[in-house]
N, C-alpha and C positions, 0 to 999 in steps of 0.2 A: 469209485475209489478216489478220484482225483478232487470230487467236490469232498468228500469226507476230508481228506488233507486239507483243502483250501478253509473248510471250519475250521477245524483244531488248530492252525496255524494263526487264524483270527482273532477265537477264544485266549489264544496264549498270547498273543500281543496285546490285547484288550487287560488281560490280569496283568499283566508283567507293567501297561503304562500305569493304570489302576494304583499298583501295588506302589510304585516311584512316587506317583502323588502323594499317597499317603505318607511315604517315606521323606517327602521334601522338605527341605527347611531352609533351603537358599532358595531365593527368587529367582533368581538363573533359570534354575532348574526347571520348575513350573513353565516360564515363558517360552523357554526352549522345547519344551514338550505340548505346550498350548501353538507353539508357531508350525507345529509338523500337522499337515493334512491330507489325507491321502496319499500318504508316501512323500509329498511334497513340501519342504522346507521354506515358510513364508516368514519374511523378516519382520510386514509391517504387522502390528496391532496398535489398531485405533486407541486416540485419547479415549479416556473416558470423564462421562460428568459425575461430579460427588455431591451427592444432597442438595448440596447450598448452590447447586449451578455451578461451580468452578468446573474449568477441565483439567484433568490428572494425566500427565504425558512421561512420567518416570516410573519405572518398575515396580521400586517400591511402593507408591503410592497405587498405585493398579493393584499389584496385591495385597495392599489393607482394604479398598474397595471389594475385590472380590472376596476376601474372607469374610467381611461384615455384611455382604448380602447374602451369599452361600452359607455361609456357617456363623450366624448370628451366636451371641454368648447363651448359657442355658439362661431360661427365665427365672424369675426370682420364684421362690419356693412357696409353696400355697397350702396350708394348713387344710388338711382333706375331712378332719373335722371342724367344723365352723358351730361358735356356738348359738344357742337359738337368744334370738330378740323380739 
């Protein structure tokens, strides 16, 4: 019974962070939820490098990086009929 609770209570943390990501649209939010690990609240995250070798050490910029690696824009549209040559 005790490992059944100790799932569910998993599963519903896991939807509930889940669900806040999706719901996120301040960068706060995100980092604040990206800095919690295992129950433990960690302040630092790393610079990161952008493309061109620079390093991105402000919020906002971490989270244009991570959106343009993770969640790329849709690709441009591609005509499914192609005609013959």
């Amino acid at each position: 019974m005790f490992n059944q609770l100790r799932k569910t209570i998993k599963s519903a943390k896991r939807e509930w962070a889940q669900q806040v990501l999706d719901d996120a649209e301040d960068p706060n939010v995100m980092w604040r939820l990206a800095g919690v690990r295992k129950g433990r609240v960690s302040k630092l995250f790393p610079p990161l490098r952008d493309p061109s070798g620079n390093w991105v050490e402000d919020a906002e910029g971490k989270l244009s990086l991570l959106r343009e690696r993770f969640f790329p824009a849709a690709p441009a549209h591609v005509e499914t009929i192609q005609p013959d040559q």
